[in-house]
N, C-alpha and C positions, 0 to 999 in steps of 0.2 A: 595925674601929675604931668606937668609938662618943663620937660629934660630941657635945658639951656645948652647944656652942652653937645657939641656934633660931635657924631660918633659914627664909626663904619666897620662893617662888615669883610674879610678880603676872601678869597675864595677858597681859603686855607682855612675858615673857621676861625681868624682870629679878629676880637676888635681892638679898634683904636678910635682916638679921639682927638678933639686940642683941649690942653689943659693950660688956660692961658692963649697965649702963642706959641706954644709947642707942643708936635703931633708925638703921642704917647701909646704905647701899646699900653690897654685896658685887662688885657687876659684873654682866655680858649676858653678852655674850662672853666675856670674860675669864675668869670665873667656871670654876675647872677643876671638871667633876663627873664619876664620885663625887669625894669627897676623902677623901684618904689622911695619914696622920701627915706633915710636913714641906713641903704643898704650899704654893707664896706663888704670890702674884699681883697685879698692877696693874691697880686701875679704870680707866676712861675718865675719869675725874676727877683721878685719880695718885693715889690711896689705894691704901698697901700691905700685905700681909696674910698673915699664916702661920698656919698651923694648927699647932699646938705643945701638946700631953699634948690632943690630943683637942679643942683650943678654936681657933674664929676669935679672932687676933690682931690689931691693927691696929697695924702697926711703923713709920709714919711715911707721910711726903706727898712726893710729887716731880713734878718737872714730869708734866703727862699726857702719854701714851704720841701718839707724832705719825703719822698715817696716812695713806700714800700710797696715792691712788687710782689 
């Protein structure tokens, strides 16, 4: 599959993208890689996200995801 969208790496282990024209954090963890046609996923922030004809989407905001230690 070839991703449309640009994406990067920072030295912190987190990515980011443009989503549109604007540069978005993608997720750490979260962040499934590689990515494949249809993958979604929730930030640490609750920013959520599909990949749909090849591009990062950003499909809406929901509470962030709650973590038990």
């Amino acid at each position: 599959m070839e991703l449309k969208t640009r994406i990067w790496m920072t030295g912190a282990l987190e990515w980011y993208g443009y989503i549109g024209d604007q540069e978005m954090f993608l997720g750490q963890r979260s962040f499934p890689n590689p990515l494949e046609e249809g993958d979604e996923w929730t930030t640490e922030i609750g920013d959520m996200f599909k990949v749909i004809d090849g591009e990062i989407r950003l499909m809406g905001k929901t509470e962030p995801p709650r973590k038990f230690w």
